[in-house]
C-alpha positions in Angstrom: 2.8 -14.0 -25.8 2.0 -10.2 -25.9 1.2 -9.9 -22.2 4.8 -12.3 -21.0 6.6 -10.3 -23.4 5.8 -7.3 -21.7 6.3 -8.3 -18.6 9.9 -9.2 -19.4 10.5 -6.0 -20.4 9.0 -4.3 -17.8 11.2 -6.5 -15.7 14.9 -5.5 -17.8 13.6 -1.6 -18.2 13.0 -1.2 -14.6 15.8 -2.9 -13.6 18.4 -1.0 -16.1 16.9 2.3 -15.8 18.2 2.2 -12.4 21.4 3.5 -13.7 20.2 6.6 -15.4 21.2 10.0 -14.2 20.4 12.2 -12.0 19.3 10.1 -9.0 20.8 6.3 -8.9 18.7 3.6 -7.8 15.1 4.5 -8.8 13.0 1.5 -7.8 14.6 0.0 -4.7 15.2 1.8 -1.5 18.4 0.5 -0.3 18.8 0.1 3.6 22.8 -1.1 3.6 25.0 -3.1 3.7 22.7 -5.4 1.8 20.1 -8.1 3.7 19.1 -6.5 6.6 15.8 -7.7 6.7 17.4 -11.3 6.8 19.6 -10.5 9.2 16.6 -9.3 11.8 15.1 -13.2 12.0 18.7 -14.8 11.6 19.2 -13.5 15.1 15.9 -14.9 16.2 17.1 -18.0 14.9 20.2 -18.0 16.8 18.5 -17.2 19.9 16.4 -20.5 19.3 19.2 -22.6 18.5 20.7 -21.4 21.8 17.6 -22.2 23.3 16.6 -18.4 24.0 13.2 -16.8 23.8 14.0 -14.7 20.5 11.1 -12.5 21.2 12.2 -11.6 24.7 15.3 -12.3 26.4 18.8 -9.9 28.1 21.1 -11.4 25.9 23.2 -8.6 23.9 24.6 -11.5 21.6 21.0 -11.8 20.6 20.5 -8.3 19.9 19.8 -7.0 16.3 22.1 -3.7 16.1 20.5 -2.0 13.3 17.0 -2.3 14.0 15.1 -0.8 17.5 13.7 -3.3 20.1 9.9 -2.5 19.5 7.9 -1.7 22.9 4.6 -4.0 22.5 2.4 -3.9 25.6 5.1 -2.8 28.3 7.5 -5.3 27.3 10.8 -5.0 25.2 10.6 -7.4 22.2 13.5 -7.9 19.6 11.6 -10.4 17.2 8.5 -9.9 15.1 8.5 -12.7 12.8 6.6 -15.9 13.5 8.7 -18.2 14.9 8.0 -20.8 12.2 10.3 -18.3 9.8 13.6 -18.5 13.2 13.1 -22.2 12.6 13.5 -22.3 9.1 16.9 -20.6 9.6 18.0 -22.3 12.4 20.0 -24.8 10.5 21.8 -22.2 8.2 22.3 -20.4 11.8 24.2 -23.8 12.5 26.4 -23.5 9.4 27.4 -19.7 9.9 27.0 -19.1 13.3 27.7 -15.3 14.2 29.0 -13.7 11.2 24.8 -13.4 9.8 26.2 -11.4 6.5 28.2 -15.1 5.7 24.9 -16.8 6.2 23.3 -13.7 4.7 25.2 -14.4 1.4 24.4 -18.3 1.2 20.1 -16.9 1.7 21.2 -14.6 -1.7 22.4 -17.6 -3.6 19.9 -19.8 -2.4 16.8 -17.5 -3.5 18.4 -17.0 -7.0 18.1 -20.7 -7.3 14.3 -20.9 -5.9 13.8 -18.2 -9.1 14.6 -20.6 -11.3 13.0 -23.2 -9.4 9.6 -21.4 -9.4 9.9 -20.3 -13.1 10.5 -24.3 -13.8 7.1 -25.1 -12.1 5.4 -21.7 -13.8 6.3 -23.8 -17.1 5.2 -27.2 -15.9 2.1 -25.7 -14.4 1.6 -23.7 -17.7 1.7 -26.7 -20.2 -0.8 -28.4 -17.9 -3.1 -26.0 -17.7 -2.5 -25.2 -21.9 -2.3 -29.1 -22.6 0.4 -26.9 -25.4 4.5 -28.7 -25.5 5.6 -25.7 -24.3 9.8 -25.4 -25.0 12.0 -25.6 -21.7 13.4 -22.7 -22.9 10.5 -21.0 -21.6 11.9 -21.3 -18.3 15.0 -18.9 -18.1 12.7 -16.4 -20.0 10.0 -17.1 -17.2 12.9 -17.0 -15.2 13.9 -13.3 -16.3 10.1 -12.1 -15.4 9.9 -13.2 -11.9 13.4 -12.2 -10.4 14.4 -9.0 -12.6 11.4 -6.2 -11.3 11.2 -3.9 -8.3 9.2 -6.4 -6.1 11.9 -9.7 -6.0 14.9 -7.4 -6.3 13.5 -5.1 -2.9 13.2 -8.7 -1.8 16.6 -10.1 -2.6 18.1 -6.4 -1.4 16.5 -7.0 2.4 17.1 -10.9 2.4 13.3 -12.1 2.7 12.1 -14.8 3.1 8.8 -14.4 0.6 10.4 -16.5 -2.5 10.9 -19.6 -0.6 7.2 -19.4 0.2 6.4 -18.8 -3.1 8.3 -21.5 -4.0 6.6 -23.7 -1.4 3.2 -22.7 -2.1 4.0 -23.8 -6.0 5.5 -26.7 -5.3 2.3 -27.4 -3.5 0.1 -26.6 -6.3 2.1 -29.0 -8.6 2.1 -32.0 -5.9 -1.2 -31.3 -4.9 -2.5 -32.1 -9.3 0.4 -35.4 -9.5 -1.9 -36.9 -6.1 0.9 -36.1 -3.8 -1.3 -34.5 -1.5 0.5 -35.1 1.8 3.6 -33.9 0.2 1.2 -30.4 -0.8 0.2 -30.2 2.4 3.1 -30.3 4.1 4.9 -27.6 2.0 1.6 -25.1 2.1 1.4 -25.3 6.0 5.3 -24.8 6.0 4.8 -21.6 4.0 1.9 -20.6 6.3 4.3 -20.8 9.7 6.8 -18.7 7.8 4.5 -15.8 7.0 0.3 -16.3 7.4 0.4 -14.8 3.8 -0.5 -18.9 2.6 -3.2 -19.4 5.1 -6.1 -19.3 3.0 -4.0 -21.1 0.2 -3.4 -23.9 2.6 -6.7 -24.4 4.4 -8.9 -24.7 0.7 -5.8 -26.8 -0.7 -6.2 -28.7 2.3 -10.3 -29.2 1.8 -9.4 -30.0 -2.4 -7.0 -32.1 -0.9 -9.8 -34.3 1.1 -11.8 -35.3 -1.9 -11.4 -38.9 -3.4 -10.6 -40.6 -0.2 -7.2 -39.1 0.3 -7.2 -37.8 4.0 -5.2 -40.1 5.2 -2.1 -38.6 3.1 -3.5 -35.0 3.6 -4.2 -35.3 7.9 -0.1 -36.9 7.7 1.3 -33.8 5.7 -0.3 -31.8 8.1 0.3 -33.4 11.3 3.8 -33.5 9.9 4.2 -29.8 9.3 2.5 -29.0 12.8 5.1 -31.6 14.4 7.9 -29.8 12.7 7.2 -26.1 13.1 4.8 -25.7 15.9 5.8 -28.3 18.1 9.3 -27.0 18.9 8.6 -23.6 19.3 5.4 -24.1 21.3 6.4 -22.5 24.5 7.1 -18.9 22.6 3.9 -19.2 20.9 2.2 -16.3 23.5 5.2 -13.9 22.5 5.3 -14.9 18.9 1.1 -13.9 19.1 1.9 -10.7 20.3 4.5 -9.8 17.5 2.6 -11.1 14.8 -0.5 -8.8 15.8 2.1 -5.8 16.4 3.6 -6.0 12.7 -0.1 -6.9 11.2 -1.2 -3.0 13.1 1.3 -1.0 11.0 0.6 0.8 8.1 2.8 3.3 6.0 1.2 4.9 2.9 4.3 3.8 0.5 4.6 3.3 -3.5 5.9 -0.4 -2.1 3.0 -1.0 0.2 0.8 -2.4 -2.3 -2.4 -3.5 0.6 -6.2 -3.2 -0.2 -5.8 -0.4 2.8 -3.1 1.7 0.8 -4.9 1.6 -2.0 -8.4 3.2 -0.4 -6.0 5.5 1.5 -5.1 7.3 -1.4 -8.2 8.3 -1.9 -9.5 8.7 1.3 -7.6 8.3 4.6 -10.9 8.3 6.8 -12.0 5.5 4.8 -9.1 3.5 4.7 -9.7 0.5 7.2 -13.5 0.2 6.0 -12.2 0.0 2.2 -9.8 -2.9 3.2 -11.9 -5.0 4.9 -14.7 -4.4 2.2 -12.2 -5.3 -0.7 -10.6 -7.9 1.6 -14.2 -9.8 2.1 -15.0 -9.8 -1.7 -11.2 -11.1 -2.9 -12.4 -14.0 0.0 -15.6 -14.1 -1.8 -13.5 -14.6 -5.2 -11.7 -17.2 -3.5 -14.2 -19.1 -2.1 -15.6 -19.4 -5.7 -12.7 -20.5 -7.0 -12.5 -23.2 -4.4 -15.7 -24.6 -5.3 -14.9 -24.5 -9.1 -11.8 -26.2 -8.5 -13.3 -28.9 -6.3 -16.2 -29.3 -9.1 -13.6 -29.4 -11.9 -11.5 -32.8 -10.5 -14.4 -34.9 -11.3 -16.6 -33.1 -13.9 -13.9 -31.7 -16.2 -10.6 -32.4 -17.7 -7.3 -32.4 -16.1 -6.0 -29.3 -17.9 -9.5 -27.8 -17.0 -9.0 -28.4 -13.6 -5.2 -27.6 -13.3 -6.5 -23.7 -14.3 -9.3 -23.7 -11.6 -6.3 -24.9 -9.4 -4.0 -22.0 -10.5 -7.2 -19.2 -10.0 -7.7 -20.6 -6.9 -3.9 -20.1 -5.7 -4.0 -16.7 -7.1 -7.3 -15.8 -5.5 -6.1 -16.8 -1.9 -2.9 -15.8 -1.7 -4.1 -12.5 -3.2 -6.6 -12.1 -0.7 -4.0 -12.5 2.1 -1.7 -9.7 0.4 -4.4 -7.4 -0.1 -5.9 -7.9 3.6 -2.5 -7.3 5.3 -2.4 -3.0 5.9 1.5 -3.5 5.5 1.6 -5.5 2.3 5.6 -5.0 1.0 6.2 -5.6 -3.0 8.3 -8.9 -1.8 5.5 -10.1 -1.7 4.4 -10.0 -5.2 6.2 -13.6 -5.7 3.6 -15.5 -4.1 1.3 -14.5 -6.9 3.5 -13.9 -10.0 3.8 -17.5 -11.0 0.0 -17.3 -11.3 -0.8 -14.3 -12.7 2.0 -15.9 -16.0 0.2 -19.1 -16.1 -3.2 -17.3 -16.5 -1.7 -15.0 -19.5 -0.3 -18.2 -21.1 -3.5 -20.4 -21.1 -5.8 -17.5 -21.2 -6.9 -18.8 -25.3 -7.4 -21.8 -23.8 -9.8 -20.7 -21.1 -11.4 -18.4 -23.2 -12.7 -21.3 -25.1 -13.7 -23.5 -22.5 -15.5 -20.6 -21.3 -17.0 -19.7 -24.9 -16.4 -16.5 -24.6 -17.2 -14.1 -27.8 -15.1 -12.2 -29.6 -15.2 -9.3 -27.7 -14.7 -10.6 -24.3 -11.5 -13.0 -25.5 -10.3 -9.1 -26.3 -11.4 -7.4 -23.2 -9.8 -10.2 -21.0 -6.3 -10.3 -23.4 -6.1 -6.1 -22.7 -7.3 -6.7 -18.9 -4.5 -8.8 -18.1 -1.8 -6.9 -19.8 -2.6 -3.5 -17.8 -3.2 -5.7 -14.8 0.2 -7.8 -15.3 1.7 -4.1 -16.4 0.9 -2.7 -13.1 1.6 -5.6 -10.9 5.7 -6.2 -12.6 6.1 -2.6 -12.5 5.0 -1.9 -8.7 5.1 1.6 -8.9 4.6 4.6 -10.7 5.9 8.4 -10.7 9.9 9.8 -10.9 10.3 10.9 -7.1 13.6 8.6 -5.9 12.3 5.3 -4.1 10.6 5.5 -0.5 9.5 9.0 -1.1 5.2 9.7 -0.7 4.9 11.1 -3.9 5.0 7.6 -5.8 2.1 6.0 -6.5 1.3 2.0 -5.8 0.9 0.6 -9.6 0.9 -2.9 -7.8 -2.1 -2.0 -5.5 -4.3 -1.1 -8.4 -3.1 -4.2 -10.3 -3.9 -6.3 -7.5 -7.5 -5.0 -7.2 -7.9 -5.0 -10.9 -7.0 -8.9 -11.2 -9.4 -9.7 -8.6 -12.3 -8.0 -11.0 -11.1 -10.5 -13.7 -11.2 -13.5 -11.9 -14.8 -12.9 -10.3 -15.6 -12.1 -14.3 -13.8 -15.8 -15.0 -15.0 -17.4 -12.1 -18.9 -16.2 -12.5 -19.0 -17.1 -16.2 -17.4 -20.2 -15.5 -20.0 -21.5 -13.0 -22.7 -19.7 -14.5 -22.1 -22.5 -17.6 -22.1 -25.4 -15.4 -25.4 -24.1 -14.0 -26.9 -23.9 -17.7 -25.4 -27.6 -18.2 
């Protein structure tokens, strides 16, 4: 209760002291008139609706006017996004046609509504892995944690498209523990084509997903999601390759660039690419453990038992994804917030499955809160947003969760050894 409570209040203070004088907004740096981000893979949807290459192409109508055709290789390319993201827009494209702030306006809405969506499966997920009754009124308080901080709001200010995959890769989780696994699969490889954020998350869900004779359902969810999303776009593939290694290259050392690589270059600049792919292959080494635990856990342990190893597991991946990209945006944060709540709520719970002494029930209680602290609050220091000076609370939270689940993850198989 302590560590959700603060995080709800982290979540209204950072969003109200926004209004206090002298300098306006203090967490978000607004790029108006509102969406822009949206509005840069709304016209790459259009161009695929018009059967256009979005990536390359001479039509003006397909031309995003506020942000700069990037120059990749001696070629002019006005898309960066992979083009699973254009198709996922291409029906609202349909709807609003030109006017992309109209269409912009319905993407608001329609996030607002996956907030509430993904705080009702943070509560269903929660009283699974608690085995507790936990009230539905838990969701619009869950609900107040996940959309009022610095990370969803930057996201709901540019328009991306990171809630829905959060709301995807949930949904997946949640399917994937009711034996819906096609349906799981499905969803995670649909997050994947959107951003590669999920790709980690979708391949071990995919391998969980194989155990107890159910690949018949998981090889049709995926064959499904590549005939939807890959299929259709396949000739752009080359283009969309070259745009997707172009954005994964940049790198700006910003409070709201939360990556293993900002975090090292803080420290030291020289250093910085070594320190994220050494923190990059031990949250994959935390993951990989948490896959095998979770795929232990669905036939040696009980259901809420194995729901938890489920949720680590999510974290872990997606986590590791977050922290390996050098551009890692706060947006981002969504993908992991619903776990990081579920693993304050049933942390009692695990804590004694894990028989854990007094101590250590105390050291992983006051872990979480700083680490949850850091992660809601995304940055820290009083210069206006965007400015150097800030410093990336959300990087050190992210590394800092990843040293309590190894700690979790090594006591937990450590036991099972002993047994």
């Amino acid at each position: 209760m302590l560590a959700v409570c603060l995080v709800a209040a982290t979540s209204v203070y950072t969003d109200l002291t926004r209004f206090a004088n002298p300098v306006g907004d203090k967490y978000v740096p607004y790029f108006g008139p509102g969406q822009n981000d949206f509005s840069y893979a709304y016209f790459g949807a259009r161009a695929l609706l018009a059967d256009v290459n979005p990536y390359r192409n001479k039509r003006p109508e397909f031309t995003n006017p506020i942000f700069p055709i990037e120059r990749i290789k001696g070629d002019d390319y006005k898309q960066l996004y992979p083009p699973g993201y254009l198709l996922t827009l291409v029906p609202l494209a349909h709807w609003k046609g030109a006017d992309w702030q109209a269409a912009a306006r319905v993407w608001f809405r329609f996030n607002l509504a996956a907030l509430v969506a993904i705080a009702a499966l943070t509560w269903a997920l929660a009283r699974r892995a608690t085995q507790t009754p936990l009230t539905s009124l838990w969701i619009p308080f869950l609900a107040v944690c996940l959309a009022l901080n610095p990370g969803e709001e930057l996201g709901l200010e540019r328009g991306q498209g990171d809630t829905l995959i959060g709301l995807l890769c949930w949904t997946a989780v949640l399917c994937f523990l009711r034996g819906s696994t096609g349906v799981a699969i499905f969803l995670a490889m649909w997050g994947t084509f959107i951003k590669g954020y999920p790709v980690v998350f979708a391949a071990g869900l995919g391998l969980l997903a194989l155990r107890g004779g159910r690949w018949r359902q998981t090889l049709a969810g995926g064959a499904a999601a590549v005939v939807v999303f890959v299929l259709p776009v396949l000739r752009y593939l080359d283009d969309a390759g070259r745009a997707i290694r172009y954005r994964s290259d940049m790198f700006l050392p910003v409070w709201f660039n939360h990556s293993f690589r900002n975090l090292v270059h803080r420290f030291s600049p020289a250093n910085a690419e070594k320190g994220r792919l050494v923190l990059s292959a031990f949250a994959l080494a935390v993951a990989l453990a948490a896959l095998v635990k979770a795929w232990r856990s669905s036939s040696r342990e009980t259901p809420s038992a194995h729901a938890s190893w489920v949720v680590l597991f999510a974290i872990a991946s997606l986590g590791t994804m977050i922290g390996y990209s050098s551009f890692s945006v706060s947006y981002d944060l969504i993908l992991i917030y619903p776990g990081t709540l579920i693993l304050a709520l049933s942390q009692n719970r695990m804590a004694s499955a894990l028989a854990l002494p007094g101590w250590a029930r105390h050291a992983l209680g006051a872990g979480l809160l700083a680490c949850l602290w850091l992660l809601f609050v995304c940055r820290l220091g009083d210069d206006p947003p965007g400015y150097d000076g800030n410093i990336p609370a959300a990087a050190y939270g992210l590394a800092g969760l990843f040293v309590i689940l190894s700690a979790l993850l090594a006591r937990g198989i450590a036991r099972r050894a002993e047994a």
